[in-house]
DOBA-488456 format. One record per residue: z, x, y of N, C-alpha, C in turn; residue in three letters. Coordinates in steps of 0.1 Angstrom, whole numbers, plus 5000, padded with zeros to 4 digits. Each point is the difference from the previous one (the first is absolute). Layout:
% DOBA-488456
ZXYZXYZXYALA;...
% end
This chain:
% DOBA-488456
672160332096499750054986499350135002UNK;500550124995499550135000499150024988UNK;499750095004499050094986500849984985UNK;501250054998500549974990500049874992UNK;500049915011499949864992498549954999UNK;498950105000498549944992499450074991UNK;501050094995499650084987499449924990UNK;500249854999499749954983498649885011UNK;499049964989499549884999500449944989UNK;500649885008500549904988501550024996UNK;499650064989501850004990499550194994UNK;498750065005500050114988499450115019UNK;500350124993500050115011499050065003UNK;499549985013498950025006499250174997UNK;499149924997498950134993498950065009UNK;500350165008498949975010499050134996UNK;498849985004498550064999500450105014UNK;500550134998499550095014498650054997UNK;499250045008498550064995500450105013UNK;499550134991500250105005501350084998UNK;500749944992501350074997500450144997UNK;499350114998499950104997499950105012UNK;499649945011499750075015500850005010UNK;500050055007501350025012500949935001UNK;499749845007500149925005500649914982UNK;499450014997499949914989501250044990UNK;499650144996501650054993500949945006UNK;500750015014501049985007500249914998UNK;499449885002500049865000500349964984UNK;499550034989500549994988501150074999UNK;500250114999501550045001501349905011UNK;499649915009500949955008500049854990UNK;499549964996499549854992501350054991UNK;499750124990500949984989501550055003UNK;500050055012501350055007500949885006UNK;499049925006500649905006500649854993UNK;498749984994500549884990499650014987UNK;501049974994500650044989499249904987UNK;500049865001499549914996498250054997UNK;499350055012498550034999499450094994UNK;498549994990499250054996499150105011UNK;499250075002499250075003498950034998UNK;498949964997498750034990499350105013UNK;499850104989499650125018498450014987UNK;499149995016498349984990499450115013UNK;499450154997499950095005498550074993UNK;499150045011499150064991499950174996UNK;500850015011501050154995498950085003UNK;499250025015499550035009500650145005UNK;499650095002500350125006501549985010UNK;499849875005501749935006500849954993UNK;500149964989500749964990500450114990UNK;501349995003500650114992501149934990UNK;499749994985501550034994501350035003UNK;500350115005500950074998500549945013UNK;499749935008500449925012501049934996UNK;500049934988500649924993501050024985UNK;500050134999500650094992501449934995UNK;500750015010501649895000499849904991UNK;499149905003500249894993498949994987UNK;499650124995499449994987500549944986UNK;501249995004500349944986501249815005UNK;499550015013500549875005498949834994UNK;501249964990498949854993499249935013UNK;500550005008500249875010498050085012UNK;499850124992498950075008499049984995UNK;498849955000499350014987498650025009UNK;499350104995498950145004498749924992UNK;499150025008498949924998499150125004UNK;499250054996498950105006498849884997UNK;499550025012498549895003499550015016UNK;498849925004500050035010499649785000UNK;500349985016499949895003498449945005UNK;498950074997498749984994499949974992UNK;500549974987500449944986500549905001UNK;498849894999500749874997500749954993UNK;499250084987500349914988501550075000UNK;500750155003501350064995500449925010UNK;500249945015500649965008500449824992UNK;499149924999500349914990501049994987UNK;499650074994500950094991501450015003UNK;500350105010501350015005500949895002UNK;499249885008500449875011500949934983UNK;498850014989500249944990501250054989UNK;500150104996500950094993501750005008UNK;499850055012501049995006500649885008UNK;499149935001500249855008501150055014UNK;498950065008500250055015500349855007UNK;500950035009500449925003500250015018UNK;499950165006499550045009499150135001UNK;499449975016499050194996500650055016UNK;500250135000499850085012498850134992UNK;499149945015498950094996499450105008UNK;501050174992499950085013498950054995UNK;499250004986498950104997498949995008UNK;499750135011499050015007499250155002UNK;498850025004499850135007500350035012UNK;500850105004500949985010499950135010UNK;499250085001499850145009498749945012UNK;500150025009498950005006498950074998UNK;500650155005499350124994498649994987UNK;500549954993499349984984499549795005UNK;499949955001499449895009499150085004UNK;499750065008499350095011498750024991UNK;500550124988498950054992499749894987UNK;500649934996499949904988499849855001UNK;499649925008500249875005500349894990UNK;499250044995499749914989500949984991UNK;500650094998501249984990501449935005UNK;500249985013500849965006499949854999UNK;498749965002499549874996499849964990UNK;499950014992500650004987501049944995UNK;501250135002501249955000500649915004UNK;499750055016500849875006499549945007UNK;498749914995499849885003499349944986UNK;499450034990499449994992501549964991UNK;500750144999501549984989500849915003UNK;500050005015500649855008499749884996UNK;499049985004499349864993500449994987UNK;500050044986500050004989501349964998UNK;500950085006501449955001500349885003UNK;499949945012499549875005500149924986UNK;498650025000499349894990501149974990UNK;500050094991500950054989501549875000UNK;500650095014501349915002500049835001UNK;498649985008500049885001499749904991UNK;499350044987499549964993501450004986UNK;500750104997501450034997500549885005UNK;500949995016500949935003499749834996UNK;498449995003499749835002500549964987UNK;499450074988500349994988501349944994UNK;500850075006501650024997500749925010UNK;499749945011500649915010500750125007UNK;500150075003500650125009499649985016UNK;499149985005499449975009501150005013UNK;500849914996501550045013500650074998UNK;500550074983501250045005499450224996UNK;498549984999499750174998500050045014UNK;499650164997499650025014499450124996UNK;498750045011499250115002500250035013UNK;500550164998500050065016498750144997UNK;499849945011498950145005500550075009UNK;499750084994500750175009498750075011UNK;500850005010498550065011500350105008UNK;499250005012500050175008500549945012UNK;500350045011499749995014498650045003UNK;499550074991498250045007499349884999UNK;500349894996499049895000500149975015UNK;500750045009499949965011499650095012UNK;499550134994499350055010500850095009UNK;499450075009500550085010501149965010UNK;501050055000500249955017500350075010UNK;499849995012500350085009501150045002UNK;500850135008500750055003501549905007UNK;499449925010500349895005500449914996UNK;498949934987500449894997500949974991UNK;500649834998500949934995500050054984UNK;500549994992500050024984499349884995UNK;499749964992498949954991501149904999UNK;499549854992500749895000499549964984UNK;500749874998498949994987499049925002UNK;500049975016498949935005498650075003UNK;500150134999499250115010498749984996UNK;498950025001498950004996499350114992UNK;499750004991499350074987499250115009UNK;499950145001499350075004499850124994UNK;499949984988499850154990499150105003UNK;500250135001499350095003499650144990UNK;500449954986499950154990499349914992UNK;499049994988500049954985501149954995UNK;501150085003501549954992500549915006UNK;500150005013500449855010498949904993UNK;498850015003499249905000500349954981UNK;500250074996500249924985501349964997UNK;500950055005502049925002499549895009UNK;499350005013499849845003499549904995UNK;498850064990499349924992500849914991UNK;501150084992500550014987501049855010UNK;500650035013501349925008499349905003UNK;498749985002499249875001499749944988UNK;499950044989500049944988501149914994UNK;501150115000501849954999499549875009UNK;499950015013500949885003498749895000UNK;498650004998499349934997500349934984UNK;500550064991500649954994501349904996UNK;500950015012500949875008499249924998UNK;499250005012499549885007499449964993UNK;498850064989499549934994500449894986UNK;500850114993500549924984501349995002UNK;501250065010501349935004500550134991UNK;499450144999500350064989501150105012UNK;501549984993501050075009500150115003UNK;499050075009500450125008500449985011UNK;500450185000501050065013499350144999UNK;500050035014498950135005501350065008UNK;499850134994500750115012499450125004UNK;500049975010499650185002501150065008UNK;499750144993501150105006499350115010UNK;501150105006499350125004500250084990UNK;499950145005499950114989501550034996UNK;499650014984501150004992500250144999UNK;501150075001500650154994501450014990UNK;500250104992501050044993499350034989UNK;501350004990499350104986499449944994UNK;499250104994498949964985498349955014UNK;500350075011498449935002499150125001UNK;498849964996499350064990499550135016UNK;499850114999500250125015498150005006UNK;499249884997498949985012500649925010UNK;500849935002500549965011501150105009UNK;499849945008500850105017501550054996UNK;500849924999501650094993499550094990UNK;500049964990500150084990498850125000UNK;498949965006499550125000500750165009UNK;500249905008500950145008500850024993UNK;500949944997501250064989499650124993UNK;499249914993499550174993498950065000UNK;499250015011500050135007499950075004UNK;501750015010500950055005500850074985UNK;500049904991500850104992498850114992UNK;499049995000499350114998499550085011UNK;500549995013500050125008498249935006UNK;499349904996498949975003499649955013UNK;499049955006499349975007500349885001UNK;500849905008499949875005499249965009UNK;498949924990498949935008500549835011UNK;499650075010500649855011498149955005UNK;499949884999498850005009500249945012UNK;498850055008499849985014501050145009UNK;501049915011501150075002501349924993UNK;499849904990501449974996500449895009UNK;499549945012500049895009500249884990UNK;499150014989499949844994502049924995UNK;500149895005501349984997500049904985UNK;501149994995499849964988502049974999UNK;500249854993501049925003500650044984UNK;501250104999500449994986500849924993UNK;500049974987501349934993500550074985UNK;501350015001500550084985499449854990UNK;499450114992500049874986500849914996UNK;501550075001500649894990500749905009UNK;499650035022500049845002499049924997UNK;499250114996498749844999499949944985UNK;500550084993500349894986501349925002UNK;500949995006501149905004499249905008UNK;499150025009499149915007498949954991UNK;499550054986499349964994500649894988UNK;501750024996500249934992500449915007UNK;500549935015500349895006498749955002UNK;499150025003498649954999499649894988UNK;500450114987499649934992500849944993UNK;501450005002501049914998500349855012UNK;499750025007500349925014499149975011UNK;498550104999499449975009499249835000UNK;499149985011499449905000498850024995UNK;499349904992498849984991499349995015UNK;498650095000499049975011499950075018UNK;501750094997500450085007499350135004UNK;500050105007499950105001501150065009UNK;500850154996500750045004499650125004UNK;500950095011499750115003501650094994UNK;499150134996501750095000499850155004UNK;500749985010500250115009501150045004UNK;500650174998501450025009499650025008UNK;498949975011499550025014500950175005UNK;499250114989499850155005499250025000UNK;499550035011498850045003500050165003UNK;499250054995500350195010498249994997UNK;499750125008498450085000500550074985UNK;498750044996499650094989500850135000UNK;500050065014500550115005501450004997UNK;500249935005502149975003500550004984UNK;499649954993500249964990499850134988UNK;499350085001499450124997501150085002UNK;500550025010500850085009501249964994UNK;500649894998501149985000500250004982UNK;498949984992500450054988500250155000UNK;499050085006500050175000501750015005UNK;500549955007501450035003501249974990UNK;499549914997500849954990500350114983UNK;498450034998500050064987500550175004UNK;499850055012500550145004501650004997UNK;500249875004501950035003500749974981UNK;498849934997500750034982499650134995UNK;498450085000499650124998500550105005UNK;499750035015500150105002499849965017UNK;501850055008499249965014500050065006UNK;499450135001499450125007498949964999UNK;499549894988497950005000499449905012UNK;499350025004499149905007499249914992UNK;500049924996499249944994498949905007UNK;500350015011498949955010498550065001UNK;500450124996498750105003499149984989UNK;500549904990498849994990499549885005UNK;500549925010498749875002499050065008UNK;498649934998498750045000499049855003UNK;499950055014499349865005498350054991UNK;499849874999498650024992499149845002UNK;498650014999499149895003500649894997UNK;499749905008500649874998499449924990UNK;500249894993499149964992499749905007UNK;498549944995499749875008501049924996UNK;499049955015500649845001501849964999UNK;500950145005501450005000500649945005UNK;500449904999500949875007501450115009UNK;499449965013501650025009501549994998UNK;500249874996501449934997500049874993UNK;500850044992501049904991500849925005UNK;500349894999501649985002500649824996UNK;500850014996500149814999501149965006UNK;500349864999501049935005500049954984UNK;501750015001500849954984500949895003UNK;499949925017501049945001499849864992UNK;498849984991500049844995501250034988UNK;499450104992501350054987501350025001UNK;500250055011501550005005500849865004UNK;499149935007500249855005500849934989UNK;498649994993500149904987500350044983UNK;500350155000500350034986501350134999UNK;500049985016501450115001499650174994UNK;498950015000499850195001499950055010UNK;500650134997500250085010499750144998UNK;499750115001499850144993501250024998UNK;500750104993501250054999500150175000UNK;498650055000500050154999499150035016UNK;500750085005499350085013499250094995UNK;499150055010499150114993500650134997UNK;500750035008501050124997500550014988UNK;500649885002500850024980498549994989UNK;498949905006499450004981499550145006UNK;499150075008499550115000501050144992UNK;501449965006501050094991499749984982UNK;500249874999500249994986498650034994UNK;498449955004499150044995500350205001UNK;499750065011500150124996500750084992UNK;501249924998501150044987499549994988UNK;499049884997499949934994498450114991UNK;499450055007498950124998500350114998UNK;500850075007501150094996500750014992UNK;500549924989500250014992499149924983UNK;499350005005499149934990498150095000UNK;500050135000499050074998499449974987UNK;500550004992498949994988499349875000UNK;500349875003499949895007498750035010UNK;499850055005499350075014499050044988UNK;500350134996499050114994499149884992UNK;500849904994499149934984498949935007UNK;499749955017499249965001499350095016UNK;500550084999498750145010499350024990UNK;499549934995498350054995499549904996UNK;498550064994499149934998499149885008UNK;500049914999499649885015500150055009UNK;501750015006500549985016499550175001UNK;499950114996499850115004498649975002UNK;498749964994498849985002500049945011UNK;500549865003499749925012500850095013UNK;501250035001500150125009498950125003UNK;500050044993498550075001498749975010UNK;499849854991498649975008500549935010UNK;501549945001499849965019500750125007UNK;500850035001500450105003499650145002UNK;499250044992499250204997499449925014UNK;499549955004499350135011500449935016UNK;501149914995500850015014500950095006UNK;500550024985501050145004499050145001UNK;
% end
């Protein structure tokens, strides 16, 4: 039995809670829900945070089957609310603070979110499902990092979903918090979760404080690419939209109490990766330019985890995913994908993310 055959609970068509829907990760993943099956609702609940963008979701503005919730998941009483009005019937819950960087300078708010907004969710659902006898056939997935697991060496094995918790930023330590909650939640009230963590997600619409996209653009303003350290740190990539095909088998088919890993096990240094977009955007611009010459090693930030990396073979085993985009191609399509979508770009270079560039950034560069 595939994904397609768990669209409905019961006799009527499954109604699911994404949190965070308006954000990188989240857009994509709602846009794949109402692309994919036909039968399903969407309730996207977003606090529409300097990562949360509208226009992410532009396409399906006038789609019934979408329905836009602005709130934040610190609100009980709107999260109750929701469970009740729409009679949720599953959650994928990507809404989180999700930069290290900003971890670094803001802690607190990270905790908050995501472990505070976590919890509440929890509650929420569980108190929702008992209500309504849902209890077997709902489901809550929690969406996670690879950083809950810490550094690893150059040498070592990829991370398992056995590996041991070794968070090293504010942001790790509150995604493990949030992944110890989820599954304390199993064990304690039988309330059906499934935990995934992924590595780093790239393609379009991600918001340009993160590593792709900031280089992207840039390079297309002729700017200064900040790398820290020497760019040594390695980091395991995945195009988004395998990891929403891995996120809707999850919550269509995964196991209640599980944890999965999703990884297309690519790994490159910071450097390589830098490099190989600079090549990439020269040969669409202009390829007389160097665009190498704008990376700019600059101070490392604390506490910078070495390497990333996971093993994805339990998902593959037992739910048949597999990546289907190499990095070559999504890196093609995201740079296409900025390249032709400037105003897109322009509508959110300012205000916040220019400020917070500023203060981490001004006086590294």
């Amino acid at each position: 039995m595939g994904p397609k055959d768990k669209v409905k609970i019961g006799n009527k068509p499954m109604r699911v809670l994404v949190t965070g829907g308006m954000g990188f990760i989240g857009s994509h993943f709602v846009r794949h829900l109402i692309q994919s099956f036909p039968d399903l609702t969407a309730i996207n609940l977003d606090k529409l945070t300097y990562a949360g963008n509208p226009a992410n979701l532009e396409d399906l503005k006038d789609e019934p089957r979408h329905v836009f919730v602005k709130g934040d998941i610190l609100d009980t009483t709107l999260l109750a609310g929701l469970f009740h009005e729409h009679h949720i019937d599953a959650v994928v819950h990507l809404a989180a603070e999700s930069h290290v960087d900003r971890s670094i300078l803001a802690p607190k708010e990270f905790i908050d979110t995501n472990v505070s907004g976590t919890l509440n969710l929890l509650s929420v659902a569980l108190k929702s499902w008992e209500s309504r006898g849902l209890m077997e056939s709902a489901r809550f997935v929690h969406v996670s990092t690879d950083e809950v697991y810490g550094s690893l060496g150059f040498n070592d094995p990829p991370a398992g979903e056995d590996a041991r918790f070794t968070p090293n930023s504010p942001y790790a330590a509150s995604k493990a918090a949030g992944d110890h909650l989820a599954r304390s939640f199993h064990r304690t009230y039988g309330l059906p979760v499934v935990i995934t963590n992924s590595t780093n997600n790239y393609g379009p619409f991600q918001f340009p404080e993160k590593l792709i996209p900031l280089t992207i653009t840039r390079i297309m303003e002729g700017k200064a690419v900040p790398i820290y350290g020497r760019g040594r740190n390695v980091r395991d990539w995945l195009y988004v939209e395998d990891h929403c095909r891995a996120l809707a088998l999850v919550l269509f088919v995964g196991r209640p109490g599980d944890r999965y890993n999703v990884s297309a096990r690519c790994e490159l240094t910071n450097l390589e990766l830098v490099e190989e977009i600079a090549s990439l955007m020269d040969a669409r611009t202009n390829p007389a330019r160097a665009s190498r010459e704008l990376i700019t090693f600059v101070e490392d930030r604390p506490g910078h985890d070495l390497r990333y990396g996971l093993d994805s073979l339990k998902i593959a085993r037992e739910l048949g995913w597999r990546p289907q985009v190499d990095i070559t191609e999504g890196l093609s399509v995201t740079i296409d994908w900025y390249l032709e979508n400037r105003a897109w770009i322009e509508g959110i270079l300012s205000g916040d993310y220019l400020t917070f560039f500023e203060k981490w950034y001004g006086k590294r560069l």
